[in-house]
C-alpha positions in Angstrom: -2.7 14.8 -6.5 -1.3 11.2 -5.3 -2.1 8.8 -8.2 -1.3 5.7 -6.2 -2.1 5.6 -2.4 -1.7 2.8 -0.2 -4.8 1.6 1.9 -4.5 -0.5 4.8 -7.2 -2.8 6.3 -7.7 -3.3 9.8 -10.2 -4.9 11.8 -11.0 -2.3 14.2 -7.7 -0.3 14.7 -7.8 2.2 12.1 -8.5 5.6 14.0 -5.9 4.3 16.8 -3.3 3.4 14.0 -3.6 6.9 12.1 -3.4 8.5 15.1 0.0 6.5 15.9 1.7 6.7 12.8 1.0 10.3 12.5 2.4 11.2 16.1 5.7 9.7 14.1 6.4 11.9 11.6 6.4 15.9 10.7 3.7 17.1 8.3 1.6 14.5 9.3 -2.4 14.6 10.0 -5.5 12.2 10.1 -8.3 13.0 7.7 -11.7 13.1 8.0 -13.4 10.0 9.2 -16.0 8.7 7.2 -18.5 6.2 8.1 -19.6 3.3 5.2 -23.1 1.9 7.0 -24.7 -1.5 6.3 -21.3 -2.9 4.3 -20.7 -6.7 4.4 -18.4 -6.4 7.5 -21.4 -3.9 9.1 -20.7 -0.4 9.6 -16.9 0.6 8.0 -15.0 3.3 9.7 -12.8 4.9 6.3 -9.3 6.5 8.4 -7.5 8.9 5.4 -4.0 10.0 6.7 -1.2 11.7 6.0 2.5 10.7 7.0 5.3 13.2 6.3 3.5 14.6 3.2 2.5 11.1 1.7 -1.6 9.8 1.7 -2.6 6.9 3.0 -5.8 5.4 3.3 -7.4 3.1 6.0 -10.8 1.4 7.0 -12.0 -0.6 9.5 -13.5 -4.0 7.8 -13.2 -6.6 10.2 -10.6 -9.6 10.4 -10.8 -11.0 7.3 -6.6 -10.0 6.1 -3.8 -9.5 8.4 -0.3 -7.7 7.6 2.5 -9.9 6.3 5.7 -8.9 5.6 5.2 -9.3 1.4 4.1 -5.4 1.5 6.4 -3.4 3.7 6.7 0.7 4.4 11.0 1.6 4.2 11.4 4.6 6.1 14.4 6.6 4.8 16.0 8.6 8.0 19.0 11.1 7.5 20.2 10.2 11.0 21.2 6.8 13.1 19.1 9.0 15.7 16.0 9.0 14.1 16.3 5.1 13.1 16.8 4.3 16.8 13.7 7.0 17.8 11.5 5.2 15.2 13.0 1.7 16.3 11.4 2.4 19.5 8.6 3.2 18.7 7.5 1.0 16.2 8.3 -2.1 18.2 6.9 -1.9 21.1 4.5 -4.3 21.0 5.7 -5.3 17.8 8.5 -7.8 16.6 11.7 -7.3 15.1 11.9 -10.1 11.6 15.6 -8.5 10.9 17.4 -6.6 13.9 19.0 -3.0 14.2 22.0 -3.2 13.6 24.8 -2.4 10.6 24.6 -3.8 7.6 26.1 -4.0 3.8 23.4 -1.4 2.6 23.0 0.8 5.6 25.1 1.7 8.9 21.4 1.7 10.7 19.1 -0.9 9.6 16.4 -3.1 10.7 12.7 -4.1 10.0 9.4 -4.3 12.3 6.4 -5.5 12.9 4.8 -3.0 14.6 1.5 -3.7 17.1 -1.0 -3.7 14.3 1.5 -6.7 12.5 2.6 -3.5 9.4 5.7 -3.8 8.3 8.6 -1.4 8.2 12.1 -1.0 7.2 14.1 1.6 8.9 17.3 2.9 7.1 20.4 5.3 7.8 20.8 7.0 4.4 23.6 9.4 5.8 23.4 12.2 3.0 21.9 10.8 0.3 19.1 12.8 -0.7 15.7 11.8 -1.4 12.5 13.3 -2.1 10.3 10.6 -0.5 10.4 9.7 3.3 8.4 6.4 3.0 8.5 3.8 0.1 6.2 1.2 0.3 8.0 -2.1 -0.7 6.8 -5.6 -2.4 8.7 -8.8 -1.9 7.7 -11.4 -4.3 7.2 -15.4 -2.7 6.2 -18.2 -3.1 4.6 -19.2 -6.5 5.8 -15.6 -7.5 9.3 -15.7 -6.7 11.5 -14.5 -9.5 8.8 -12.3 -10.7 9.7 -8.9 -9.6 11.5 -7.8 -12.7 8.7 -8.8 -14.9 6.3 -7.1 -12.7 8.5 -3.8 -12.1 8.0 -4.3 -16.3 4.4 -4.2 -16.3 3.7 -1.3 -13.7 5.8 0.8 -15.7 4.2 0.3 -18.5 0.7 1.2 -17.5 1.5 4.4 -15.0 4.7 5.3 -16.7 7.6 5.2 -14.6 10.6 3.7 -14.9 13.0 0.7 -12.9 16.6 2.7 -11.5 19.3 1.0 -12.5 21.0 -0.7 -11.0 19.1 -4.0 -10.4 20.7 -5.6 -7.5 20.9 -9.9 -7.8 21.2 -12.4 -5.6 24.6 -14.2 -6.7 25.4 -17.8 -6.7 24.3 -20.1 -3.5 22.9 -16.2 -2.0 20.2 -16.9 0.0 16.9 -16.7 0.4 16.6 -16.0 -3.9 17.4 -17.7 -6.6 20.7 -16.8 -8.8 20.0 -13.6 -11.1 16.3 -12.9 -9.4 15.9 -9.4 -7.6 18.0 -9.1 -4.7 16.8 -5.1 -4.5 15.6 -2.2 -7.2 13.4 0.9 -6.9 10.9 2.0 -9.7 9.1 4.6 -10.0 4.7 4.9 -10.6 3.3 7.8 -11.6 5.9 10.1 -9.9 6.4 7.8 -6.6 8.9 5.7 -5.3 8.6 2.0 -4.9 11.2 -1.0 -4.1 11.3 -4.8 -4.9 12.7 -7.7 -4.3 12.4 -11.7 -4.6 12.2 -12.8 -1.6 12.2 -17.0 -1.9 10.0 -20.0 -2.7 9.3 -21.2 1.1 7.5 -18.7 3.3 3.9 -19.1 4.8 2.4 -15.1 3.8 2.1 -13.7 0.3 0.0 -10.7 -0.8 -2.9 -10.0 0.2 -6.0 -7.8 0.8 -4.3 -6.3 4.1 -2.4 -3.8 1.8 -3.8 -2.7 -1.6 -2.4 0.4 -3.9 -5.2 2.9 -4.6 -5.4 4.5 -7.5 -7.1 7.5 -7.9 -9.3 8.3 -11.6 -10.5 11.3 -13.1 -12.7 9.7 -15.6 -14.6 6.6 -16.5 -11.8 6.2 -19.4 -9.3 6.4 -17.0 -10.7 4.0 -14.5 -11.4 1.4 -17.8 -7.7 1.7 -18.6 -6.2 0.5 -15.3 -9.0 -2.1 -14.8 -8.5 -4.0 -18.2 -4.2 -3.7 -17.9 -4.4 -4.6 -14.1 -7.1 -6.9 -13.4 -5.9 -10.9 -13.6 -8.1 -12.6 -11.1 -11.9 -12.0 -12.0 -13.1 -13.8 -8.5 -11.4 -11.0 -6.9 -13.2 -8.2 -9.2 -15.6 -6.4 -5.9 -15.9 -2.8 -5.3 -13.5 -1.3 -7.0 -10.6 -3.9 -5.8 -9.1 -6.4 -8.5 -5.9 -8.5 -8.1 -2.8 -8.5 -10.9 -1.4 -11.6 -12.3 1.5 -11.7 -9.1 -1.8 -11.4 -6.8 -1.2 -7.8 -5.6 -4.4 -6.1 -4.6 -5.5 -3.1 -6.0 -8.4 -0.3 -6.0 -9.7 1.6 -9.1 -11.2 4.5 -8.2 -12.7 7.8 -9.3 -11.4 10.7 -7.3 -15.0 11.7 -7.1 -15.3 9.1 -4.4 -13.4 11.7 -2.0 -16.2 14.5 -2.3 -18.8 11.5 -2.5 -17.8 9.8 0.7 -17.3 13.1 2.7 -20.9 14.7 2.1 -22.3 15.5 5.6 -25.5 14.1 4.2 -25.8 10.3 5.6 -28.4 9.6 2.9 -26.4 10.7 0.3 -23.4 8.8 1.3 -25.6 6.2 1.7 -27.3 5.7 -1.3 -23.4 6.1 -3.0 -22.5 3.1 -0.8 -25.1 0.9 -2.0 -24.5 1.7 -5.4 -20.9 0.6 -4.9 -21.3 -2.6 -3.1 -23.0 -3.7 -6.3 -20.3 -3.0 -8.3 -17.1 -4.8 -9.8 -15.6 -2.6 -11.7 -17.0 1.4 -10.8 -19.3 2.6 -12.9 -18.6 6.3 -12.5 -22.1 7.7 -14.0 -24.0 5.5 -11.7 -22.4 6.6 -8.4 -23.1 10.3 -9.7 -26.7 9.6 -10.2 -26.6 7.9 -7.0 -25.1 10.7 -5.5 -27.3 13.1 -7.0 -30.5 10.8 -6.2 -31.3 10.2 -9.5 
């Protein structure tokens, strides 16, 4: 099973966003749709998808986060066709922040906003062979410019991975970074691709709530291990979601949740929901009591 999975936030647009995205890609499906009742932002609409093979997970929570460009999805395509198909698509009613067009890294290249505000990189790999279609992608601002590389180091460390060599830098008066910081490098989580980069000291978006990593436990030890290497922000400790010491946002949680959340029984989902939105960190033997109606 996916260990890491990214979750998007939306105010209302999650079912119409699955159901885009997946009209994009082969092997591609929406989930079941779950309804999370009497939540802080009212009743929750929880959209799980699947884009060419990889989950993703969505829920409909109201305004509070919007889509920035510091957590980005790079599409890798095998053809300048299918960068200019996806091009289409993805920015109509969207906004280009860097062109299609050719550059140093790729014959095909340019990255969206789409009409929800998510961001994508398209890219032309030609031949080169990959076994993931989309990477999701963290640029590193502001207070935490220069920090990728030390961050790459810490992931690594608790899923087990590893940073590819090599590390691409920004050289000497290279804009936006800093001299020796992260122009671009991939890592991998758990089995799964990711990219980095710094990305400069002056913008106006950082991380946020709008894109958190899921990650996916089988048991309470499991779920106390990520927490305690993970968690840097205890304000931002609610439900399951914690923040890291670069303020990326993640979600501990047991893959129980899955068979929780789907029961056809609203009372039993229920009560699990109410168990939860007491909770910081999960406690996994209370949401199966919950669930159980112990």
């Amino acid at each position: 099973m996916q260990k890491i999975t990214p979750h998007l936030w939306f105010d209302t647009q999650a079912r119409e966003a699955a159901d885009f995205y997946t009209s994009l890609f082969e092997q591609s499906e929406v989930g079941q749709v779950t309804t999370l009742r009497d939540t802080p932002s009212g009743d929750a609409d929880v959209v799980p998808f699947v884009l060419a093979g990889q989950r993703f997970m969505s829920i409909n929570a109201g305004p509070l986060f919007k889509f920035n460009p510091s957590i980005s999805f790079t599409i890798l395509c095998a053809s300048t066709d299918e960068v200019d198909r996806l091009w289409k698509e993805l920015s109509e009613g969207g906004f280009a922040m860097m062109p299609l067009d050719s550059y140093p890294w790729s014959q095909r290249y340019g990255w969206v906003a789409d009409r929800f505000g998510l961001s994508w990189q398209l890219m032309h790999v030609g031949d080169q062979p990959f076994t993931q279609k989309i990477v999701p992608s963290l640029m590193f601002v502001g207070d935490v410019c220069g920090k990728a590389e030390e961050a790459m180091g810490l992931y690594t460390s608790v899923f087990g991975g590893s940073v590819d060599d090599p590390i691409v830098r920004f050289g000497p008066d290279e804009q936006p970074g800093e001299e020796g910081t992260v122009k671009y490098a991939s890592f991998t989580l758990s089995g799964a691709k990711f990219s980095a980069m710094d990305g400069g000291r002056v913008h106006d978006f950082g991380f946020n709530e709008a894109v958190s990593l899921m990650v996916s436990c089988d048991t309470q030890e499991e779920i106390d291990f990520f927490w305690d290497r993970l968690s840097a922000v205890p304000e931002a400790e609610q439900c399951g979601w914690l923040k890291d010491r670069y303020g990326v946002s993640w979600q501990v949680v047991p893959a129980a949740m899955d068979r929780m959340m789907q029961e056809s029984d609203e009372a039993t989902r229920a009560r699990v929901t109410q168990a939860f939105l007491t909770m910081k960190k999960f406690d996994l033997a209370k949401l199966e009591e919950a669930y159980a109606g112990v």
